[in-house]
py3Dmol code that shows the C-alpha trace and the ligand (Angstrom):
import py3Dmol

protein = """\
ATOM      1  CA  UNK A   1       0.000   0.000   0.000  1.00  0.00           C
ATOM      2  CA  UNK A   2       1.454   3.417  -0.882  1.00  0.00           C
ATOM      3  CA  UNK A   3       2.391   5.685   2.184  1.00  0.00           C
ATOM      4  CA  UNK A   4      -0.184   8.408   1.491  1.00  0.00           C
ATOM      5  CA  UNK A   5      -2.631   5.616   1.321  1.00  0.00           C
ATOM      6  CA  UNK A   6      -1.361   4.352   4.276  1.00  0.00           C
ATOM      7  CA  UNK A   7      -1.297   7.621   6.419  1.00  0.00           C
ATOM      8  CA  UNK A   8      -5.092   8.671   5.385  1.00  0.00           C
ATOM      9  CA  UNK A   9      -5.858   5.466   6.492  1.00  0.00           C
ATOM     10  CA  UNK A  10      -4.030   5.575   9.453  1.00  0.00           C
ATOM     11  CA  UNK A  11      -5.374   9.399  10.239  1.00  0.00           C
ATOM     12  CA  UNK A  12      -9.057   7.470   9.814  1.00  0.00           C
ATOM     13  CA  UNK A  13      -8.278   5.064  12.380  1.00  0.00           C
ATOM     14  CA  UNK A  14      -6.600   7.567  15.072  1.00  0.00           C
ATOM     15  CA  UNK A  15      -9.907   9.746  14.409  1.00  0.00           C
ATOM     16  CA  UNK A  16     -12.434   6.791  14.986  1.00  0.00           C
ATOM     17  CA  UNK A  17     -10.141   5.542  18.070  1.00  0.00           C
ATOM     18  CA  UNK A  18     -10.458   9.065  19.369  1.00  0.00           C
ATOM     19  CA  UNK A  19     -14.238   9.447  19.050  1.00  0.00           C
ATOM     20  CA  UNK A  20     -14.625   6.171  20.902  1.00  0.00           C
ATOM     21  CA  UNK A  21     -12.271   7.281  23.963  1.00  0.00           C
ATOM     22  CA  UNK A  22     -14.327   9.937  24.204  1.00  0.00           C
ATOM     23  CA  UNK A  23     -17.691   7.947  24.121  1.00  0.00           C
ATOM     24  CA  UNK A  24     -16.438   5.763  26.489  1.00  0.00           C
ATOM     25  CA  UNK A  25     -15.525   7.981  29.182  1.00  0.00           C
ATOM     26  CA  UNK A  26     -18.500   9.630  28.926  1.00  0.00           C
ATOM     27  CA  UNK A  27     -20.746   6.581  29.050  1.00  0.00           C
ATOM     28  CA  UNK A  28     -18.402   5.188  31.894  1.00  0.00           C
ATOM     29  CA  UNK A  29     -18.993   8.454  34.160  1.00  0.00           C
ATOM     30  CA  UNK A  30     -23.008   8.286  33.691  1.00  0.00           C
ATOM     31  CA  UNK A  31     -23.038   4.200  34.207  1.00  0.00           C
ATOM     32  CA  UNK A  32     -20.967   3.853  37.609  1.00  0.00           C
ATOM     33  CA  UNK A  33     -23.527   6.214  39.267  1.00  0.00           C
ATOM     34  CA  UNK A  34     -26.002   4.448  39.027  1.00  0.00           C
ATOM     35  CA  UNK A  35     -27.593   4.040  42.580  1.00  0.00           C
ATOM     36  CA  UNK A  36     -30.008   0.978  43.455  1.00  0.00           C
ATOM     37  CA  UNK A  37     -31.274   2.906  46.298  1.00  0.00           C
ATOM     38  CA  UNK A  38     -34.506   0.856  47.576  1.00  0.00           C
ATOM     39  CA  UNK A  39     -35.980   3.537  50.026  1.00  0.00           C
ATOM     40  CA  UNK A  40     -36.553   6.467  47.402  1.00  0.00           C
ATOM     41  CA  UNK A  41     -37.077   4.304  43.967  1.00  0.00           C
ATOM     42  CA  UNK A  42     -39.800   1.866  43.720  1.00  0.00           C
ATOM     43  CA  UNK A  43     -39.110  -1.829  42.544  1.00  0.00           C
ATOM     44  CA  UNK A  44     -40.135  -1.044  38.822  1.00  0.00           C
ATOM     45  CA  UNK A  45     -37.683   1.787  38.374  1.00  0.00           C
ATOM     46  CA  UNK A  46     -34.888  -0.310  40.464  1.00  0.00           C
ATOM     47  CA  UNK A  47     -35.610  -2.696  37.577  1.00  0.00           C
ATOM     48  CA  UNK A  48     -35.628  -0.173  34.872  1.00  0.00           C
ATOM     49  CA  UNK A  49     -31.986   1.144  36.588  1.00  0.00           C
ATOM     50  CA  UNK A  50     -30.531  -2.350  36.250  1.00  0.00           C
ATOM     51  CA  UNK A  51     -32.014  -3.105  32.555  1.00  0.00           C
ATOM     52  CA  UNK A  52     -30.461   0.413  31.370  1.00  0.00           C
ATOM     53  CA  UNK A  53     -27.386  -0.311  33.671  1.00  0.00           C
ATOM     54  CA  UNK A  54     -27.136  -3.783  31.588  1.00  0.00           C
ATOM     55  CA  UNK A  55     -27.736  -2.459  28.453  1.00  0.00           C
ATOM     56  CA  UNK A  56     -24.907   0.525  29.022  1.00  0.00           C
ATOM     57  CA  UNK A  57     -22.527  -2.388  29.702  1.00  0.00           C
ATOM     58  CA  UNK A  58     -23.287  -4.114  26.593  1.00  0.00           C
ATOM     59  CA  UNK A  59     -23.051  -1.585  24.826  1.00  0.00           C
ATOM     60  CA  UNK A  60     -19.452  -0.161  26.306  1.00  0.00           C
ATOM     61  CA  UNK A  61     -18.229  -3.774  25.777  1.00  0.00           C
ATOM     62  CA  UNK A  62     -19.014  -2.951  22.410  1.00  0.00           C
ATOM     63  CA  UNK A  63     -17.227   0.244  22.375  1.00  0.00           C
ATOM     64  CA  UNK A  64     -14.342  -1.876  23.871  1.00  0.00           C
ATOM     65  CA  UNK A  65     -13.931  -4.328  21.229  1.00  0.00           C
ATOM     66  CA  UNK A  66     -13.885  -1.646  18.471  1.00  0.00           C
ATOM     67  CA  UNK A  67     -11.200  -0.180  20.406  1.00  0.00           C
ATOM     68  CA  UNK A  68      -9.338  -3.049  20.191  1.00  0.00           C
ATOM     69  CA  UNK A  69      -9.654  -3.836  16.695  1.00  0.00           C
ATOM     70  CA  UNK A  70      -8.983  -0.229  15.837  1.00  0.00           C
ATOM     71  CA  UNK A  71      -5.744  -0.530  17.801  1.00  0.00           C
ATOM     72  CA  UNK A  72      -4.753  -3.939  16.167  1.00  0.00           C
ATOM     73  CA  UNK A  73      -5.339  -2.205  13.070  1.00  0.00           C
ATOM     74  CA  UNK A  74      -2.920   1.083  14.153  1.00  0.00           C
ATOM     75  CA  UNK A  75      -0.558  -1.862  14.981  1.00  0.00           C
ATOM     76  CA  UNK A  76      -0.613  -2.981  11.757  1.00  0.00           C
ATOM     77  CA  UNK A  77       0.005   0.209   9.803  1.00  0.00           C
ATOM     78  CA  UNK A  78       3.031   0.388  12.138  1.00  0.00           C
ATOM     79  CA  UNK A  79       4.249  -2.847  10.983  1.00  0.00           C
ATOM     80  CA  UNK A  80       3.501  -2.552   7.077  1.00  0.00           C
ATOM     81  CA  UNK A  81       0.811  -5.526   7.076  1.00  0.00           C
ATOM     82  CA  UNK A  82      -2.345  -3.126   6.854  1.00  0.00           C
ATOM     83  CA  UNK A  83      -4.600  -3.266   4.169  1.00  0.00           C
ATOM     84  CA  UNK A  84      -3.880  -7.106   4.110  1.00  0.00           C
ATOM     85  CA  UNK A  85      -5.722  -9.806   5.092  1.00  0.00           C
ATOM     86  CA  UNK A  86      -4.312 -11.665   8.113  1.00  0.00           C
ATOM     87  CA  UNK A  87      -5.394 -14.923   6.859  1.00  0.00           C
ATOM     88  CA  UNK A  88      -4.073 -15.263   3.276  1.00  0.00           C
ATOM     89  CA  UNK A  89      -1.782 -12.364   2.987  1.00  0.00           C
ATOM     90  CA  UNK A  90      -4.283 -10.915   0.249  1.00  0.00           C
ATOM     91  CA  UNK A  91      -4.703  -7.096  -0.579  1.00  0.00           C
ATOM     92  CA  UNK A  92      -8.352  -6.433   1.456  1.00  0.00           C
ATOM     93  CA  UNK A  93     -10.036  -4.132  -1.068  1.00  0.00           C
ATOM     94  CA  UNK A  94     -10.551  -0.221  -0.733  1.00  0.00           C
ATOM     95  CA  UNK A  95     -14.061  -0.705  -0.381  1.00  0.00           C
ATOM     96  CA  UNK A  96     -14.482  -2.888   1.909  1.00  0.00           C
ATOM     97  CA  UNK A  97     -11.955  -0.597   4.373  1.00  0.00           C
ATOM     98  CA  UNK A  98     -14.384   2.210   3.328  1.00  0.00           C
ATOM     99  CA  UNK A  99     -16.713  -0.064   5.294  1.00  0.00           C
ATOM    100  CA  UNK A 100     -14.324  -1.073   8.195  1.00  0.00           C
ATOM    101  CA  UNK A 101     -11.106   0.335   8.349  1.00  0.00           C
ATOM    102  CA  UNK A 102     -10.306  -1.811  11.161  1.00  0.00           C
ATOM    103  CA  UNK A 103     -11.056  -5.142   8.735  1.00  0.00           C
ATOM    104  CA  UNK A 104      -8.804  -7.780   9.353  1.00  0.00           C
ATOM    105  CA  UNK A 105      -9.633  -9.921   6.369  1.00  0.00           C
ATOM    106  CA  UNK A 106     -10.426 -10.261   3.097  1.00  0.00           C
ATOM    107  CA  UNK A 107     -14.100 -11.568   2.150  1.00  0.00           C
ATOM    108  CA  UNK A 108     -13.461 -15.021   1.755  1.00  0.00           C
ATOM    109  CA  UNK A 109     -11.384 -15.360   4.863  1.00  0.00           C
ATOM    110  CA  UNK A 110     -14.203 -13.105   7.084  1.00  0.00           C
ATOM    111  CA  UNK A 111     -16.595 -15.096   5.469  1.00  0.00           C
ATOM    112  CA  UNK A 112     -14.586 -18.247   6.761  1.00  0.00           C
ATOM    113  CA  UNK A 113     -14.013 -17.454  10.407  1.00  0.00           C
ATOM    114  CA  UNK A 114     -17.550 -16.396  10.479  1.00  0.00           C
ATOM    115  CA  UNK A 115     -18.192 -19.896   9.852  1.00  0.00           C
ATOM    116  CA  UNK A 116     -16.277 -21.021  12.435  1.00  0.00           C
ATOM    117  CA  UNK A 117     -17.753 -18.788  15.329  1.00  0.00           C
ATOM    118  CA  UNK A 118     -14.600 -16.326  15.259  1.00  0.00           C
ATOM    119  CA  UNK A 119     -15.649 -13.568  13.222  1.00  0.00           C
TER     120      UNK A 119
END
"""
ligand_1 = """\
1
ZN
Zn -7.999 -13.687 3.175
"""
view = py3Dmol.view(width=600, height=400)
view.addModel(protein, "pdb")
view.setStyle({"model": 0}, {"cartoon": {"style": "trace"}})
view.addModel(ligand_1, "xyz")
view.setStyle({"model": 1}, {"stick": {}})
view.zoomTo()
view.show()
């Protein structure tokens, strides 16, 4: 891949990595709060706290996997293997980047380890 490729790509991935720091600390101050206090909330909105509670988690486990692969991805711009497919070495298109530009294969291989429960 061509180092101006390679750096807008790179720039793409610091500024999605950066967005999702942010989003995480600010879902991570509003979820810790979350008080079960019994004596001034009644037993529906205790439940209510815990689903949304629950459902913040999932979804900041979410943000944390992103992170990951958006880091994995930084790693590999740093070692000269982005933009190619981890299992077979092949060039992962432009397009599908455009899509994820933390993809770490090519369509046949994603396709593959989806198959196998690893996508
Ligand atoms: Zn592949």
């Amino acid at each position: 891949m061509e180092t101006n490729t390679l750096a807008q790509w790179q720039d793409r991935l610091q500024a999605e990595l950066s967005a999702l720091r942010e989003a995480m600390a600010q879902r991570s101050a509003g979820t810790d709060v979350v008080e079960l206090d019994q004596s001034s909330m009644g037993r529906v909105s205790r439940m209510d706290a815990m689903q949304q509670q629950a459902m913040a988690q999932a979804t900041l486990q979410r943000l944390r996997t992103r992170q990951r692969k958006l880091e994995a991805a930084l790693n590999r711009v740093a070692a000269g293997s982005y933009g190619l497919c981890c299992q077979c070495g092949e060039t992962i298109e432009a397009d599908r980047l455009q899509a994820d530009a933390a993809a770490v294969f090519c369509p046949e291989c994603a396709e593959s380890a989806a198959e196998h429960g690893k996508s």
